[in-house]
C-alpha positions in Angstrom: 0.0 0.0 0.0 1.4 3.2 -0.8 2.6 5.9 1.8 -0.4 8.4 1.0 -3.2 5.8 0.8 -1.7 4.4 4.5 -2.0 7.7 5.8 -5.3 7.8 5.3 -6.4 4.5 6.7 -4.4 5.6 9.8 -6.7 9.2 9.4 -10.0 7.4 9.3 -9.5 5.1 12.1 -8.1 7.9 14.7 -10.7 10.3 13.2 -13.3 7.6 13.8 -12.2 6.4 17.0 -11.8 10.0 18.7 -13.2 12.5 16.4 -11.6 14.5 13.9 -11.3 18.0 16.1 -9.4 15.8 18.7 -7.2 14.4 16.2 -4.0 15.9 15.3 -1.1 15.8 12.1 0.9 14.9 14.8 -0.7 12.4 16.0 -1.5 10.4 12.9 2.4 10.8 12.0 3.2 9.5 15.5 0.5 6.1 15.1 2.1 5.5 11.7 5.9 5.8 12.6 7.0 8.2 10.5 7.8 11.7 10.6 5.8 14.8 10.3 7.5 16.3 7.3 6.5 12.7 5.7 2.9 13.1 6.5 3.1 17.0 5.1 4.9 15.8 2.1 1.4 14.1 0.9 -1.0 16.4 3.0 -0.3 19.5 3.7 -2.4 20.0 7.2 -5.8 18.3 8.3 -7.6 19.9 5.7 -6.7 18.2 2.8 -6.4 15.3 4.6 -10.2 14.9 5.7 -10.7 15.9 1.9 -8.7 13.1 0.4 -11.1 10.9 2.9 -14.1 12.3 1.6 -13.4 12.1 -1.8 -12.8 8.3 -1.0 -16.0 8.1 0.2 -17.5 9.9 -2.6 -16.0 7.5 -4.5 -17.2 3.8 -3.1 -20.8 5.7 -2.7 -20.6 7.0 -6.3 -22.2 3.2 -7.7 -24.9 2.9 -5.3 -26.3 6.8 -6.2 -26.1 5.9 -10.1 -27.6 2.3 -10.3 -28.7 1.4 -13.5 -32.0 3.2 -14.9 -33.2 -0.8 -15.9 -31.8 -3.1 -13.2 -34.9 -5.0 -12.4 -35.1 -5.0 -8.7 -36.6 -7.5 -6.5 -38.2 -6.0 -3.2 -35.4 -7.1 -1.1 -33.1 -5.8 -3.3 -34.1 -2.1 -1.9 -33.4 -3.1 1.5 -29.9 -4.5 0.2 -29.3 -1.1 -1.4 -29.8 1.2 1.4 -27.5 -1.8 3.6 -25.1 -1.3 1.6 -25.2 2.8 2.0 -25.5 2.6 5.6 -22.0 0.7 5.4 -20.0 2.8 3.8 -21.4 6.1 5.9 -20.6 4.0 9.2 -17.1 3.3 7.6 -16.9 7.2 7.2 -18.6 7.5 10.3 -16.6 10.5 11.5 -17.8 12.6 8.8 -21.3 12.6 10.1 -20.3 13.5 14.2 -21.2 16.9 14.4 -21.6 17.3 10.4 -22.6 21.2 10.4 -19.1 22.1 12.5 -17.0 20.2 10.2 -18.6 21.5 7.7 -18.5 25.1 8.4 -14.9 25.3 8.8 -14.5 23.4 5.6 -15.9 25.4 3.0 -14.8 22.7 0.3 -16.1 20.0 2.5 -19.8 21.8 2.4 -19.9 21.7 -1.1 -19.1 18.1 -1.3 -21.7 17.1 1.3 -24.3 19.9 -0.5 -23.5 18.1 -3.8 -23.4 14.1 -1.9 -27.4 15.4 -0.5 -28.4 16.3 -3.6 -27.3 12.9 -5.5 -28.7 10.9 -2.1 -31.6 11.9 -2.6 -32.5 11.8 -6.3 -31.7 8.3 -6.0 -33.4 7.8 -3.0 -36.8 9.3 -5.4 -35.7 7.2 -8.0 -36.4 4.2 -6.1 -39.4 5.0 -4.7 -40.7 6.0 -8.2 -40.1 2.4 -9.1 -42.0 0.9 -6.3 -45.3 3.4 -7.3 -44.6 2.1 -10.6 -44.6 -1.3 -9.7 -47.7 -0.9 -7.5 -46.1 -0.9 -4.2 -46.2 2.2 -2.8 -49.9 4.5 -2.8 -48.9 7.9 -1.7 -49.0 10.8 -3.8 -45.8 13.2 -4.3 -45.7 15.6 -1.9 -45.7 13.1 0.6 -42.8 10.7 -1.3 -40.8 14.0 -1.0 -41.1 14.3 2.4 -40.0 10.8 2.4 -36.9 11.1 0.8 -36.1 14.4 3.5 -36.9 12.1 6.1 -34.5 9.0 5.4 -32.0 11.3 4.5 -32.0 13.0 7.6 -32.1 8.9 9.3 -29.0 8.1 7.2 -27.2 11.1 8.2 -28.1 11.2 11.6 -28.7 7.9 12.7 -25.1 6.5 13.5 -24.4 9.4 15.2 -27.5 9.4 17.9 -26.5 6.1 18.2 -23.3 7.2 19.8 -24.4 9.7 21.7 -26.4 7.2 23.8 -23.5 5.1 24.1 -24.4 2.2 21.7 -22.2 0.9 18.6 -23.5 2.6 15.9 -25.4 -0.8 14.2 -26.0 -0.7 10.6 -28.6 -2.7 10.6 -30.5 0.2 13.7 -30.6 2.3 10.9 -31.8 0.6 8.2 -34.5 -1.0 9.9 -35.6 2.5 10.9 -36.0 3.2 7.0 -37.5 0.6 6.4 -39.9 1.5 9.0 -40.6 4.7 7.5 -41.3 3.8 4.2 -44.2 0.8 5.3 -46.6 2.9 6.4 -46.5 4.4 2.4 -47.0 0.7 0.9 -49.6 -1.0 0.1 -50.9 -3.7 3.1 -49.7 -6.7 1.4 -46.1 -5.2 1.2 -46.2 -3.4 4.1 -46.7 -6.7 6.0 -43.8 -8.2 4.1 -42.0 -5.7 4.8 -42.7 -5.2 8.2 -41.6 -8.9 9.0 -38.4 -8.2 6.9 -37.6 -5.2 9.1 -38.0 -7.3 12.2 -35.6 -10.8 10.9 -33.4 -8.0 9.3 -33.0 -6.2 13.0 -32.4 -9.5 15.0 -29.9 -11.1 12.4 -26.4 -10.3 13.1 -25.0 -8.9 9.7 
């Protein structure tokens, strides 16, 4: 593995483990063994550092925003999908404790997370779209958009509540809790299904 891309595994699991503002240059150097004008040689300051982890993240996410406009999805494909979401936010957990401060001193971060939203949740109304189309889901627009706000805000939000009431931040917590969400807006026979689903999906260790 080469120098810069160990420096930023080092990064993400300090940044994860304490939290970025508690995380120093120096610190990360020191974990890696090696010195600081090494680390500064591929990252000049903390900055560009948490930017060369986000744009990793943007990157593994960038497949699930984009999936193919005719994949035929099964029901439990959807479920799959937003699993598979969840896990790579909870691998870039850090990102998402205290989001707005990290944000707002990172201008460039903003418009990466601004621009991330805005993909999240056009794909997030692309699905749902096909589950009206297939029959699945009754309610009308305005409520589907207030859908999409509302997982949004759970994937955001979700791993981080979790830690603040001192539990491991559980994938599968938070997509259960989207999967709650969206069966109230499906019809009863998959609602039911999916309802089950939600409770074998919680209870199985994944």
């Amino acid at each position: 593995m080469k120098t810069r891309d160990r420096i930023l595994e080092c990064a993400l699991k300090l940044f994860n483990q304490k939290g970025e503002p508690n995380v120093s240059t120096m610190e990360v150097a020191n974990e890696m063994g090696i010195s600081p004008g090494n680390l500064y040689y591929h990252f000049h300051g903390k900055e560009p550092l948490v930017l060369g982890l986000f744009e990793r993240f943007q990157h593994e996410l960038a497949p699930l925003l984009d999936p193919p406009a005719d994949a035929q999805l099964e029901p439990q494909d959807y479920w799959l999908f937003l699993h598979l979401i969840v896990e790579r936010m909870a691998h870039y957990r850090f990102l998402f404790q205290d989001l707005s401060n990290l944000a707002g001193r990172l201008p460039k971060l903003a418009k990466g997370i601004r621009n991330l939203l805005t993909a999240l949740k056009r794909t997030l109304a692309s699905l749902l779209a096909r589950l009206k189309a297939a029959g699945q889901l009754v309610s009308d627009t305005q409520a589907l958009g207030q859908l999409v706000e509302q997982i949004t805000m759970t994937l955001l939000f979700s791993l981080d509540y979790q830690r603040i009431i001192d539990r491991e931040g559980e994938v599968q917590v938070v997509v259960y809790q989207i999967m709650m969400l969206v069966a109230p807006h499906l019809l009863p026979p998959a609602r039911q299904a999916t309802e089950r689903l939600a409770l074998r999906y919680l209870d199985s260790p994944i």
